[in-house]
Legacy VTK file of the C-alpha trace (Angstrom):
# vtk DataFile Version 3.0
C-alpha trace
ASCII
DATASET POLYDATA
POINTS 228 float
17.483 29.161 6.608
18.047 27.097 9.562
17.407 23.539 9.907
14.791 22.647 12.795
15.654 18.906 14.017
12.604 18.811 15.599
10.331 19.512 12.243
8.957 17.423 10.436
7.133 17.843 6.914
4.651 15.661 5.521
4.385 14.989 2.105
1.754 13.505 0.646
2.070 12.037 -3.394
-1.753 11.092 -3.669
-3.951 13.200 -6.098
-6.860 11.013 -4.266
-9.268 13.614 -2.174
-10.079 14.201 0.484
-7.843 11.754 2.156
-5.649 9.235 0.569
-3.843 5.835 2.272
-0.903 7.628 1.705
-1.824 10.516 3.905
-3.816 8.459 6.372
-0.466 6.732 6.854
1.639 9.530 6.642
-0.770 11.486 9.408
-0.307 8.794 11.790
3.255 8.153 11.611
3.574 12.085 11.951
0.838 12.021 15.169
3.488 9.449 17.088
6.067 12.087 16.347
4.453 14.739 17.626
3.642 12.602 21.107
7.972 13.047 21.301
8.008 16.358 20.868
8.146 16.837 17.494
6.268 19.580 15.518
4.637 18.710 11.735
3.553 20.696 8.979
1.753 18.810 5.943
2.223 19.530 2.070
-0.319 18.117 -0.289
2.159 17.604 -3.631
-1.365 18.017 -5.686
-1.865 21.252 -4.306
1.247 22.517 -3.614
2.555 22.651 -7.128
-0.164 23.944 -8.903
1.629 27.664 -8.909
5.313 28.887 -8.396
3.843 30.100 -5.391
2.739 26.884 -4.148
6.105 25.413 -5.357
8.197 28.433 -3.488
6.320 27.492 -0.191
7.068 24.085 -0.907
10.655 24.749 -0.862
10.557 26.823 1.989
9.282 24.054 3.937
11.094 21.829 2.648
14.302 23.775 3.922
12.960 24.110 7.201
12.664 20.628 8.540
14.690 18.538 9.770
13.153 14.985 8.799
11.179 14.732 5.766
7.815 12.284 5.390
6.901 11.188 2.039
3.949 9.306 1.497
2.866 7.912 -1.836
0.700 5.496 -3.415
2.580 2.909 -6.297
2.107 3.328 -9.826
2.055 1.266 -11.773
6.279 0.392 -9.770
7.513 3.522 -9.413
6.718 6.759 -7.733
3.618 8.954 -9.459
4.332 11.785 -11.127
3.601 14.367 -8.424
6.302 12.907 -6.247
8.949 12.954 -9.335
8.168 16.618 -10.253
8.526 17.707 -6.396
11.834 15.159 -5.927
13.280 17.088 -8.920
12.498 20.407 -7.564
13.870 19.878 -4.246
17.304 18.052 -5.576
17.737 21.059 -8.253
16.880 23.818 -5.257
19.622 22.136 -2.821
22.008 22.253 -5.960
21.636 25.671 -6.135
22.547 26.586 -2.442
25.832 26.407 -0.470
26.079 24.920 2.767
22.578 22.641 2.758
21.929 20.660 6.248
21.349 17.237 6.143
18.141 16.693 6.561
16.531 12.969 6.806
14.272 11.159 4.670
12.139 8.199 5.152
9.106 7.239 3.280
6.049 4.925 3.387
4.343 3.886 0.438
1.107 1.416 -0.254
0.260 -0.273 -3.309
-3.043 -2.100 -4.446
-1.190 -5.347 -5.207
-1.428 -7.613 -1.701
2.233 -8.279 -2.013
4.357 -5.505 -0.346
7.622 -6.790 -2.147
5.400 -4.339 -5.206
7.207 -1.653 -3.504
10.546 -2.700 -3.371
11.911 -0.560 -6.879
10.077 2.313 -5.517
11.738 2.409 -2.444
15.215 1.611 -3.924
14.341 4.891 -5.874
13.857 7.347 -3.232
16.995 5.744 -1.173
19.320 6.468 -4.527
17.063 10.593 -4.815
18.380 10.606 -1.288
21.807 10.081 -1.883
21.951 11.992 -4.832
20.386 15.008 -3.033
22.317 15.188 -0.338
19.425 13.797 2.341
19.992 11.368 4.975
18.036 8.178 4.072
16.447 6.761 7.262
14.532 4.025 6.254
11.441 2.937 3.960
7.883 1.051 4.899
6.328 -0.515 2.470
2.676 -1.688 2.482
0.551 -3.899 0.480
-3.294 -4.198 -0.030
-3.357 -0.520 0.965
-6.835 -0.009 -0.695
-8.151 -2.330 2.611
-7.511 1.147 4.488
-10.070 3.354 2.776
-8.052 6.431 3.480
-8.716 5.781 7.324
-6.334 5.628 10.272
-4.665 2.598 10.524
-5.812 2.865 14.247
-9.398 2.801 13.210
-9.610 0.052 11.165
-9.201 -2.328 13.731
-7.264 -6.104 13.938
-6.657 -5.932 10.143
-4.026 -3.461 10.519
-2.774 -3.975 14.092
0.821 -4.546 12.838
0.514 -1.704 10.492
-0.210 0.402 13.705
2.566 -1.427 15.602
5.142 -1.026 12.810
4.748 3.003 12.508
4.853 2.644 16.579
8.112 1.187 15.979
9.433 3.650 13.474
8.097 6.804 14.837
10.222 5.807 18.420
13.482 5.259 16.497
12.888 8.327 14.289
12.465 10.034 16.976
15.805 9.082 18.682
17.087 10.396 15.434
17.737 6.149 14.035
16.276 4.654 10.850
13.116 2.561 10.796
14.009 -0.541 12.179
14.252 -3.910 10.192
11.084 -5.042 12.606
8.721 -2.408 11.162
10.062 -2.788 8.046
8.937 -6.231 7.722
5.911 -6.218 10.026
4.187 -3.588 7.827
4.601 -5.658 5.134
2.916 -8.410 5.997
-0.266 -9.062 4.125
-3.653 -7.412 5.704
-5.722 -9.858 4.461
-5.159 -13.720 2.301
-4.295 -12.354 -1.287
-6.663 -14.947 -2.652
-9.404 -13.075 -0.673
-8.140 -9.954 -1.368
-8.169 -10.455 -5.063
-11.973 -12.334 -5.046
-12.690 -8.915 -3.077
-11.356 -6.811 -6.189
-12.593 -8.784 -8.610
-15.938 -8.290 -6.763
-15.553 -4.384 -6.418
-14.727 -4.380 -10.269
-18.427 -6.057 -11.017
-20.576 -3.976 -8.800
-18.658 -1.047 -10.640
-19.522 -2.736 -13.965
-23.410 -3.323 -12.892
-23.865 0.018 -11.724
-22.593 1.960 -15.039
-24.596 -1.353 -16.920
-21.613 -3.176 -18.796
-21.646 -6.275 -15.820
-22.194 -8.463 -19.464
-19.385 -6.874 -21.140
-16.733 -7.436 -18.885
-15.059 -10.005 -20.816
-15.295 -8.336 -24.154
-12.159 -8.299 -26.955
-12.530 -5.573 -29.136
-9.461 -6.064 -30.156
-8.848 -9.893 -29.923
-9.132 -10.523 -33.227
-10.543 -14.203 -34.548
LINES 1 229
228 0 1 2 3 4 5 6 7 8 9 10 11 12 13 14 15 16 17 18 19 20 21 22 23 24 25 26 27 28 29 30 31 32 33 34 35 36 37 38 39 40 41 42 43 44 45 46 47 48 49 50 51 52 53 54 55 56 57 58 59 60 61 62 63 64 65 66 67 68 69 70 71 72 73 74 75 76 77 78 79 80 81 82 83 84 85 86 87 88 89 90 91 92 93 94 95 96 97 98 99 100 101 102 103 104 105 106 107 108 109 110 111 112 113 114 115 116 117 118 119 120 121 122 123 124 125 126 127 128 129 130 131 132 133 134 135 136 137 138 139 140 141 142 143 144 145 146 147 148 149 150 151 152 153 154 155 156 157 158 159 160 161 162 163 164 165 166 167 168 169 170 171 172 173 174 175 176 177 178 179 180 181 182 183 184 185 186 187 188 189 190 191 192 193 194 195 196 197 198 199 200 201 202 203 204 205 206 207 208 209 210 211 212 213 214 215 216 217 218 219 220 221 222 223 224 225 226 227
């Protein structure tokens, strides 16, 4: 199957529904290609792999484009399952072949800690499945604090994430002229979205309205297993 330089598929390593960070990010970034000409088609991994039909069309898609998007969410520091078992499948299928393209590969992915530098081992992951696999690695953003986007458009959530909007600006114009993400929007979506102090008083906060609403607000320090 040929190789269209102008597609691009999205794929998207959240289980969250309906809409993730990760695909709110990954939509957007794809939404500035399309404005150069570029064409998209979007691959939810939690979906897509649920069948060897789902995985065949995954495949297929993923022989198609030219420039791959994945978008993920951190666990834990590493990539979640869904995005292994679909990296796997998609090395082991280009194994199998003779004569693969090179195709390109860049990927965004947002943690929960405020501090983007979470990401980093991630990242250096998908660069070395890139190399292994044959893809062209053209770059990696890396976001902290992602929960602060509430699976919305960067765009929409205002002067929180202006430089998150200006750094996929940035990247979708190079990608487009067939570079890697620039070093600017690599480090300008990484800057903080909010103080990390607040940030954390904020999760500490969502974690107690949680607790009062199931009724264990009293029991969040308990040690059940502390011991004496």
């Amino acid at each position: 199957m040929m190789v269209d330089e102008k597609q691009v598929l999205l794929l998207v390593g959240s289980a969250k529904r309906p809409r993730s960070n990760s695909q709110a990010l990954g939509v957007y970034l794809c939404g500035r290609l399309e404005a150069e000409g570029y064409r998209t088609e979007t691959a939810l991994l939690s979906r897509a792999q649920r069948s060897e039909t789902g995985q065949a069309e995954l495949l297929a898609a993923s022989d198609r484009a030219g420039l791959i998007v994945l978008a993920f969410p951190l666990y834990v520091d590493s990539l979640p399952y869904l995005v292994v078992k679909a990296l796997e499948s998609m090395a082991d299928h280009r194994r199998s072949r003779d004569g693969v393209a090179v195709q390109r590969l860049v990927c965004l992915v947002n943690c929960g800690f405020p501090e983007a530098h979470h990401n980093d081992v991630a990242l250096a992951i998908c660069r070395r499945f890139a190399a292994e696999a044959g893809f062209r690695w053209a770059g990696g953003l890396a976001l902290g604090g992602g929960e602060a986007l509430g699976g919305q458009s960067p765009a929409a959530r205002g002067g929180m994430t202006r430089h998150v909007v200006e750094a996929l600006d940035l990247a979708a114009a190079a990608l487009a002229r067939g570079e890697e993400v620039p070093a600017e929007a690599v480090q300008m979506i990484s800057r903080p979205l909010i103080p990390a102090r607040l940030y954390t008083w904020m999760g500490g906060l969502g974690w107690w309205l949680q607790a009062r609403k199931h009724g264990v607000a009293r029991r969040l320090g308990a040690r059940p297993y502390g011991g004496e």
